[in-house]
C-alpha distance (Angstrom), angle and dihedral (degrees) to the residues before:
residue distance angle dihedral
X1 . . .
X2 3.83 . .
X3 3.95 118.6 .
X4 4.04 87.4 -106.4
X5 3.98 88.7 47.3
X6 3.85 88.8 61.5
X7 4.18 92.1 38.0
X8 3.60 83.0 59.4
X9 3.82 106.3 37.2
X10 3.87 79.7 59.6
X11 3.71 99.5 44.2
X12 3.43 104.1 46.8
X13 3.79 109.1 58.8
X14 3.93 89.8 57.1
X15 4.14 90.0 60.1
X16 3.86 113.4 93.9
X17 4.01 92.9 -126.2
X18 3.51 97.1 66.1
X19 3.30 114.0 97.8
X20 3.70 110.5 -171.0
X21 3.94 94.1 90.1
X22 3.90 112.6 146.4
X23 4.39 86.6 19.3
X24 3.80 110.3 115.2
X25 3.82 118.3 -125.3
X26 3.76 123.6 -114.2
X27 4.01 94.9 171.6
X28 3.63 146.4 -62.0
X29 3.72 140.8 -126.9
X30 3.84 129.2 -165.5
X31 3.76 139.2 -164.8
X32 3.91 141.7 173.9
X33 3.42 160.1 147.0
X34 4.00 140.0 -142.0
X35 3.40 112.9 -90.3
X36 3.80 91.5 -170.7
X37 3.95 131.1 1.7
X38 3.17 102.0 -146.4
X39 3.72 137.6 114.9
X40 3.02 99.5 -52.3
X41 3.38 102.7 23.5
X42 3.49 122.8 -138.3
X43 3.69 129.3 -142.6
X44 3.94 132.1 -177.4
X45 3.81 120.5 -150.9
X46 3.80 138.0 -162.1
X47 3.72 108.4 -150.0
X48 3.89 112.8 -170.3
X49 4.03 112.8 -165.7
X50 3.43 120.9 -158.5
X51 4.30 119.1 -154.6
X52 3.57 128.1 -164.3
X53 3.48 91.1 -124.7
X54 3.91 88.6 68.9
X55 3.53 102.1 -103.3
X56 3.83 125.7 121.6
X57 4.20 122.9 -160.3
X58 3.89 126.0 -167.6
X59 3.34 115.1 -139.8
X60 4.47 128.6 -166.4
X61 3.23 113.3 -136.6
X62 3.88 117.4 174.6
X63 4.26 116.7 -167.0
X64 3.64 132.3 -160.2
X65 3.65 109.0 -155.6
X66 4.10 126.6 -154.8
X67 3.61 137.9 171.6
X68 3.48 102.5 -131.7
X69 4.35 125.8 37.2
X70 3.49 105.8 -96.8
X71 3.68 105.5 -150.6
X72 3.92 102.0 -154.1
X73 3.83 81.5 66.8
X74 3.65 103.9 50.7
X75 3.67 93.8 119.8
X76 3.52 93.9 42.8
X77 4.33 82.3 61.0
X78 3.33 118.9 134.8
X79 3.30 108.0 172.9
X80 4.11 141.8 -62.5
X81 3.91 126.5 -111.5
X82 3.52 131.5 -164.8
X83 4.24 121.6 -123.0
X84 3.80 140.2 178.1
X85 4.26 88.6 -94.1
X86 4.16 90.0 43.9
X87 3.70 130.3 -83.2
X88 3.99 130.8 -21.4
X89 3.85 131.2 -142.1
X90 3.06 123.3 -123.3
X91 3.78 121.9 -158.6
X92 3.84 135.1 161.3
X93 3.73 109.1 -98.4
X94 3.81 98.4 -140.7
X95 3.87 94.9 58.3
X96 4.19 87.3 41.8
X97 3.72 100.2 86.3
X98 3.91 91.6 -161.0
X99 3.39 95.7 49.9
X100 4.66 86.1 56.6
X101 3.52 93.6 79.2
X102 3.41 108.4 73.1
X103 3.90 98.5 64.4
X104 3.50 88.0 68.4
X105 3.44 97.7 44.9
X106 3.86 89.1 56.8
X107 4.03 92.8 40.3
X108 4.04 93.0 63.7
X109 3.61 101.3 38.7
X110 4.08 87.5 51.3
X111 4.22 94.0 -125.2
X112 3.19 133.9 -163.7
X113 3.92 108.2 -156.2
X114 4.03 115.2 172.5
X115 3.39 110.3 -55.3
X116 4.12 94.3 -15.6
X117 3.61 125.1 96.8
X118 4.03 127.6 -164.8
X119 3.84 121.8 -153.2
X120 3.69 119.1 -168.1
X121 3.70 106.7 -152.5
X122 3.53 122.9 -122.0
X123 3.78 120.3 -74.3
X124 4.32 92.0 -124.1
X125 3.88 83.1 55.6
X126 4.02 98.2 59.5
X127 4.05 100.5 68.6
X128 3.92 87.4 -139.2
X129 3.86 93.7 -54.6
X130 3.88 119.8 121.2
X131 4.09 153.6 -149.6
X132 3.64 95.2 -89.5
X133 3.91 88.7 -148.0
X134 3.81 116.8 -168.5
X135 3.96 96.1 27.6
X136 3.42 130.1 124.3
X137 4.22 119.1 -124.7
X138 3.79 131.3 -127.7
X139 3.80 116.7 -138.9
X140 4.01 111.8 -128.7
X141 4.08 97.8 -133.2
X142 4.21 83.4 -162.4
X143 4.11 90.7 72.3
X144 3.69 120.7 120.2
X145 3.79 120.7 171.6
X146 4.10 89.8 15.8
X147 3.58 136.2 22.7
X148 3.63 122.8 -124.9
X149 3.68 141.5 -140.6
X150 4.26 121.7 -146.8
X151 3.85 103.3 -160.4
X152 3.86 100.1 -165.2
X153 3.66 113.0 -70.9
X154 4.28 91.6 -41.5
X155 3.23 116.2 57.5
X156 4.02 145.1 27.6
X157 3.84 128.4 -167.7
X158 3.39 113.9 -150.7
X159 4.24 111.9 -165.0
X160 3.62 121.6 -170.2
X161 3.29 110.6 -133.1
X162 4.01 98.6 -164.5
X163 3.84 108.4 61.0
X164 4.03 135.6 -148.0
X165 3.92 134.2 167.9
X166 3.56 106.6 -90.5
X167 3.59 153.4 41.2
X168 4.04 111.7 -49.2
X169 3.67 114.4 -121.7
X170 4.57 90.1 -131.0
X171 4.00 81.7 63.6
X172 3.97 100.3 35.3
X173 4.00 92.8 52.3
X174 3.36 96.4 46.3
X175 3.61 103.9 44.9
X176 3.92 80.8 53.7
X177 4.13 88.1 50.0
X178 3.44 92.3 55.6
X179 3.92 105.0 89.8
X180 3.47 92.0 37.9
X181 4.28 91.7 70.4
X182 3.70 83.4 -147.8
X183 4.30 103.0 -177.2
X184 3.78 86.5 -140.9
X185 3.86 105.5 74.3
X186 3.58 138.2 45.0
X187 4.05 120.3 -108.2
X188 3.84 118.9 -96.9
X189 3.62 111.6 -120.1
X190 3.48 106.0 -176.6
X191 4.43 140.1 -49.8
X192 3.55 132.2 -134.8
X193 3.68 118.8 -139.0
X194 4.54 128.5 -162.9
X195 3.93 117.0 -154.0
X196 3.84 101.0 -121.6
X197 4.35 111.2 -120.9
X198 3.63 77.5 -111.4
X199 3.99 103.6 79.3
X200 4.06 81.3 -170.1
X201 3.89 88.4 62.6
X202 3.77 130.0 84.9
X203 4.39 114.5 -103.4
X204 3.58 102.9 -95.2
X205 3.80 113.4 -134.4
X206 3.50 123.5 -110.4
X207 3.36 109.6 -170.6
X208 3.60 150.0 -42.4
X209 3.74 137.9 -134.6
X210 3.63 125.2 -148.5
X211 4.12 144.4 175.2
X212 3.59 107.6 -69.9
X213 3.80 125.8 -132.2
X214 3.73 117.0 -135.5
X215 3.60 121.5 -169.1
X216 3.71 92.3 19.3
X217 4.58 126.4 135.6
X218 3.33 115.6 -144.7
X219 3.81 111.3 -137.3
X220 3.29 102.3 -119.9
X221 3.47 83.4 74.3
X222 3.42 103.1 39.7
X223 3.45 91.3 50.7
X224 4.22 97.9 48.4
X225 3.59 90.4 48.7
X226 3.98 93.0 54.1
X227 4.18 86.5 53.9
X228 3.73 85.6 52.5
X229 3.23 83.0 51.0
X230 3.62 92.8 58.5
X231 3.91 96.4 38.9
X232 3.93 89.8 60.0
X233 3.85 90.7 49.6
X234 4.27 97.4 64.1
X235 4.16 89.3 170.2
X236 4.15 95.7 44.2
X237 3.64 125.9 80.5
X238 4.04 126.2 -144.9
X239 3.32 88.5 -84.8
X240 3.48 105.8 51.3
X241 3.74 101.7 45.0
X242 3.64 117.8 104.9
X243 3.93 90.3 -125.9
X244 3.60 94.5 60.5
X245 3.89 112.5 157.0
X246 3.78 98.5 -167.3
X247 3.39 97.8 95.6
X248 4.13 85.0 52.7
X249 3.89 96.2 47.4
X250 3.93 90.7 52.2
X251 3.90 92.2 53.8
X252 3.56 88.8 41.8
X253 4.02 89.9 55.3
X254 3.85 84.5 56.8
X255 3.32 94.6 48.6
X256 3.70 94.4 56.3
X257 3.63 95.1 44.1
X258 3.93 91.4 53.5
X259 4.18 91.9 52.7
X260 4.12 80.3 47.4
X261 3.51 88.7 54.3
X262 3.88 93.3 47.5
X263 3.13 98.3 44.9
X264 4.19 92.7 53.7
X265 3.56 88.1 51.5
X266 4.00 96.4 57.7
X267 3.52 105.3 30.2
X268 4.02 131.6 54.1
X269 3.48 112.1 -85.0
X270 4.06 128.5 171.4
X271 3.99 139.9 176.8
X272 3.89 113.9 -93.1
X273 3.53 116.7 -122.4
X274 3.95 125.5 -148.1
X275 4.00 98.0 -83.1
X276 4.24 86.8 64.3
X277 3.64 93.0 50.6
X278 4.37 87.9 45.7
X279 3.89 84.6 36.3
X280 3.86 98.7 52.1
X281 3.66 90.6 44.6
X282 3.95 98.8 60.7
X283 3.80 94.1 38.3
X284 4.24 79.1 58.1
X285 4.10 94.0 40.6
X286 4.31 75.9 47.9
X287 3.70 104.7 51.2
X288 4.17 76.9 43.0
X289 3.65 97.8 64.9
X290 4.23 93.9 39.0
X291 3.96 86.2 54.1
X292 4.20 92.1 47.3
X293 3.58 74.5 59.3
X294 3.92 101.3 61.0
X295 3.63 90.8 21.7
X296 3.99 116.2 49.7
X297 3.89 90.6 -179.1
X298 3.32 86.2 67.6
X299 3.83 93.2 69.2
X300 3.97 99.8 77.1
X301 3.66 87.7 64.7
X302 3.13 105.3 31.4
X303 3.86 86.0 98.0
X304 4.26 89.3 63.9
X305 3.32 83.7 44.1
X306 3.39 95.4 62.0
X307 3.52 90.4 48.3
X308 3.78 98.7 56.8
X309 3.52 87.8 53.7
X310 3.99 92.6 55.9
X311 3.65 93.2 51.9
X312 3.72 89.5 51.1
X313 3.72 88.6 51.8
X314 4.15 95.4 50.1
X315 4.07 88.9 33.2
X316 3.92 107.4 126.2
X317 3.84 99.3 -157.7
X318 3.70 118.9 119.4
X319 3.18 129.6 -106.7
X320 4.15 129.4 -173.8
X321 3.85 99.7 -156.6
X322 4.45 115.5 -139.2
X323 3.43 145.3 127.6
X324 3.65 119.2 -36.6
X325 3.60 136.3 177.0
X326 3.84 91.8 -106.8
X327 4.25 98.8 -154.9
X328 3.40 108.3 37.3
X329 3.27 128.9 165.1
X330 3.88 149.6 123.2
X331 4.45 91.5 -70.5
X332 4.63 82.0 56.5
X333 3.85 91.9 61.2
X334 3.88 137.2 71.6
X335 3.70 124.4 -164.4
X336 4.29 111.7 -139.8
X337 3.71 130.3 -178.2
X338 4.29 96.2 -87.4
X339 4.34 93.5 34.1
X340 4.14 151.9 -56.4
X341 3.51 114.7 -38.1
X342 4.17 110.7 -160.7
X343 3.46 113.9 -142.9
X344 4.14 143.4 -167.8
X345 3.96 99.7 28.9
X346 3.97 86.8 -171.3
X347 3.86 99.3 114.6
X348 3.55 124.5 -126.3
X349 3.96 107.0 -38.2
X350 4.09 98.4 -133.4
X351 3.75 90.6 64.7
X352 3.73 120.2 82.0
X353 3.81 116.9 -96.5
X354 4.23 93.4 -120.5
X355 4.09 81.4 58.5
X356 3.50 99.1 49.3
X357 3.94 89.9 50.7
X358 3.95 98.5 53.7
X359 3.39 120.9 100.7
X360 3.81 119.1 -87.4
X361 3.73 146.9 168.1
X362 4.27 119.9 -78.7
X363 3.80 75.0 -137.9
X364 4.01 93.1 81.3
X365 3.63 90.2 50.8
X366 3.98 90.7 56.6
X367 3.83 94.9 41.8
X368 4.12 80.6 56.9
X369 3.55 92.7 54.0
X370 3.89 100.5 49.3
X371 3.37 85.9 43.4
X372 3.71 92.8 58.9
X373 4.22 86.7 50.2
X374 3.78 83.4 55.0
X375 4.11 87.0 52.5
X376 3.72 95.7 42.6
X377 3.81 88.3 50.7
X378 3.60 96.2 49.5
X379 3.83 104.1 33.1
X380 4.02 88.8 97.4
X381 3.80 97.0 48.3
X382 3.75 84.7 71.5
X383 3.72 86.7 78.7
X384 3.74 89.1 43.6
X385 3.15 113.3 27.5
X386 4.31 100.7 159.6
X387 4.20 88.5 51.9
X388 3.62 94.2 117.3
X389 3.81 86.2 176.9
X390 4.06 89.8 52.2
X391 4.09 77.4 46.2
X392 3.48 98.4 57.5
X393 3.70 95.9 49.6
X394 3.91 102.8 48.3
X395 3.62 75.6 62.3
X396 3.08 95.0 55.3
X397 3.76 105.7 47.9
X398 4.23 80.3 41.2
X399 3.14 97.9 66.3
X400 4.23 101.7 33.6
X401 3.62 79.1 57.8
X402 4.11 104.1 48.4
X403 3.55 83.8 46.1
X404 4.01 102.7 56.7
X405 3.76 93.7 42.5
X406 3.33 88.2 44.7
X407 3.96 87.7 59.3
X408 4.03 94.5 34.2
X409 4.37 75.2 60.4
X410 3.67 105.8 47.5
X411 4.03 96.6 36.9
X412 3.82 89.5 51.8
X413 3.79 95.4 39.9
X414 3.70 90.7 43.6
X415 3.80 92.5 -129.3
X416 3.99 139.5 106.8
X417 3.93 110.9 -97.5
X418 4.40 97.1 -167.1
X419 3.56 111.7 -169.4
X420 3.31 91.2 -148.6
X421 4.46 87.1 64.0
X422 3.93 105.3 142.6
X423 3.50 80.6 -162.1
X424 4.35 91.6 53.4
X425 3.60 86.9 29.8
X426 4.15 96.1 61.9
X427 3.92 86.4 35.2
X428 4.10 88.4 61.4
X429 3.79 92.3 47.9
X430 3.69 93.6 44.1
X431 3.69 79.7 57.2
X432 3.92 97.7 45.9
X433 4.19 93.6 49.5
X434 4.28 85.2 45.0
X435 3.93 81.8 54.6
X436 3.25 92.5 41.7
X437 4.16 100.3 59.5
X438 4.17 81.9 43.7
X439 4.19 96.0 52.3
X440 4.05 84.2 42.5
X441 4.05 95.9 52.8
X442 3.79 90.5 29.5
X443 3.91 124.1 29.1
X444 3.52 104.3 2.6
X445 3.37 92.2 -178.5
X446 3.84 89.3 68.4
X447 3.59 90.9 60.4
X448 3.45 97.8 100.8
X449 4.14 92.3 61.4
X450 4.14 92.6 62.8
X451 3.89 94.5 39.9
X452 3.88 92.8 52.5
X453 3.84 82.9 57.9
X454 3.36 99.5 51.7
X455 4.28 89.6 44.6
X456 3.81 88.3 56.2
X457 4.08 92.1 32.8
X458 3.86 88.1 60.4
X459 3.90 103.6 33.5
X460 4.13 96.4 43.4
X461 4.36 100.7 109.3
């Protein structure tokens, strides 16, 4: 391997997008090309990992390169390499704010640079915002599976750091959104795409840069700080606290059902027959017996599991398969002066990219969310776990909150949204045993929050 190959075979698994942790190593390969020359130079690589399990990942991986350390950057260091004029710096680009420019740049003058090609969107699809050209960008230290750019108060570029042939869902759904002036997402301002080695493959996408939202909460946020709220007030229930975030979970479960309803009307949609409900059951009762395997606790119900699943299979409601978000959930949304805007309509990152564009049920994306009340709830019993008090309340606020976005849903989407759903109930516990296998590999100490939902999934009559 080169000198950079081993810089970044040691770099990378330490960076909270990669997500290969716990996957043995069988090798790695790496190449690149400059992006833009200047000082600093910046440099985008294509970093193919190899497991012994089989599987391969792609990883992005853009460098800014100087000749001296710069020490405002040290933990933005990647790694240093030695040259015929002495050693070079390497640093990654997204945390380098002179090295942010440049995508921009590209973006508005439509470039074609190696194997990378920029596509301004449309000027109907920007809602009056523009490519704020010459700006430097703002990492968002909060990112997970990408990494994000804040471009003033305009703009954000949004690159996916794991890559797959084809167009990403996030830049597919809202390039589809954007004649429908729907108040719920943010404009598309144009995606960058990267010819895969394989000239037989699809252009994997890059990224994608869209109107920013200034002044905006997320609701994770809003939500947590209305169940402190209710922890600080030991005589109060949900519904008497000052914080109470009813009110927001019911508009919220309109907004959702309006970007459903969007999102029906300009991409291909169709009824499922009786092999998708039989289908979607095993592939549950599947990733079931994979997570038993990372997760033990899962075993004692993996029995009601099983059952959940079945009724899902035999259930006779209808469903009208489309595009969905795919991972939503109280993190995907922001909260702005006039309403909820839903963001990053890319699916959940550790499936593959043909998955997360096939048709599915609006019914995942609402299991996500009451989910995510459940997590929001529960996140503070971690410190606590034997409160039963603390218990009893995260309950409480729970389930005042999966009710009213459950109504905000069904009186917007003009539908019945039963609790009692096999179909929603099987969705939610796909969810919980998904969370499960994460909380296990990543914060094991958050284990407890996902199992809990799959005790009461599986024992509720």
């Amino acid at each position: 391997m080169s000198a950079l190959t081993d810089i970044l075979a040691d770099w990378i698994p330490n960076q909270r997008w990669f997500g290969g942790k716990g996957r043995h190593w069988a090798g790695v390969t790496e190449e690149g090309f400059f992006l833009d020359q200047s000082d600093p130079a910046l440099s985008v690589h294509r970093v193919r990992i190899r497991y012994t399990d089989g599987g391969t990942d792609t990883y992005l991986v853009p460098l800014s390169w100087r000749d001296a350390p710069a020490d405002e950057l040290a933990n933005a260091f990647v790694g240093a390499v030695s040259g015929a004029h002495g050693s070079n710096y390497a640093y990654d680009a997204m945390r380098d704010r002179d090295s942010t420019v440049p995508w921009l740049t590209h973006l508005v003058a439509a470039s074609t640079v190696g194997p990378m090609h920029f596509h301004p969107a449309g000027s109907s699809s920007s809602g009056g915002a523009h490519i704020p050209e010459g700006l430097p960008g703002d990492v968002i230290s909060t990112e997970q599976s990408n990494t994000s750019l804040v471009y003033g108060e305009s703009a954000i570029l949004k690159l996916f750091r794991r890559l797959e042939p084809g167009l990403n869902p996030d830049v597919e759904v809202h390039d589809a959104l954007r004649g429908t002036e729907n108040p719920h997402i943010a404009p598309l301002l144009g995606y960058i795409e990267v010819n895969d080695p394989d000239p037989a493959q699809e252009p994997a996408t890059v990224a994608m840069l869209q109107a920013f939202v200034p002044n905006a909460s997320d609701g994770w946020r809003l939500a947590t700080s209305s169940v402190r709220d209710l922890y600080a007030e030991a005589d109060l229930h949900a519904d008497e606290v000052g914080g109470d975030f009813a009110g927001e979970s019911e508009r919220l479960g309109e907004a959702t059902a309006s970007v459903h309803a969007d999102l029906a009307r300009v991409l291909p949609t169709e009824p499922a027959d009786r092999d998708w409900y039989t289908t979607t059951a095993e592939q549950m009762t599947a990733r079931l017996e994979a997570a038993v395997e990372v997760v033990p606790d899962l075993a004692e119900h993996a029995d009601g599991l099983r059952a959940l699943y079945a009724a899902a299979a035999a259930s006779d409601e209808p469903v009208v398969r489309q595009r969905v978000h795919g991972d939503l959930h109280l993190g995907q949304v922001l909260r702005t002066t006039t309403g909820w805007i839903v963001l990053d309509f890319e699916g959940e990152p550790a499936r593959p990219l043909a998955s997360r564009r096939q048709l599915d049920t609006p019914l995942r994306d609402v299991a996500g969310m009451l989910r995510s009340f459940d997590y929001a709830a529960r996140h503070m019993l971690v410190e606590q776990p034997g409160d039963p008090q603390r218990a009893y309340r995260a309950q409480e606020w729970a389930e005042r909150n999966r009710h009213a976005f459950r109504a905000g849903y069904a009186a917007a989407a003009g539908v019945g949204l039963d609790a009692a759903s096999p179909l929603l109930r099987a969705f939610e516990a796909d969810k919980a045993v998904y969370e499960c296998v994460y909380e296990a590999r990543n914060r094991p100490h958050w284990l407890m929050i996902p199992l809990q939902s799959v005790s009461r999934l599986t024992t509720t009559d």
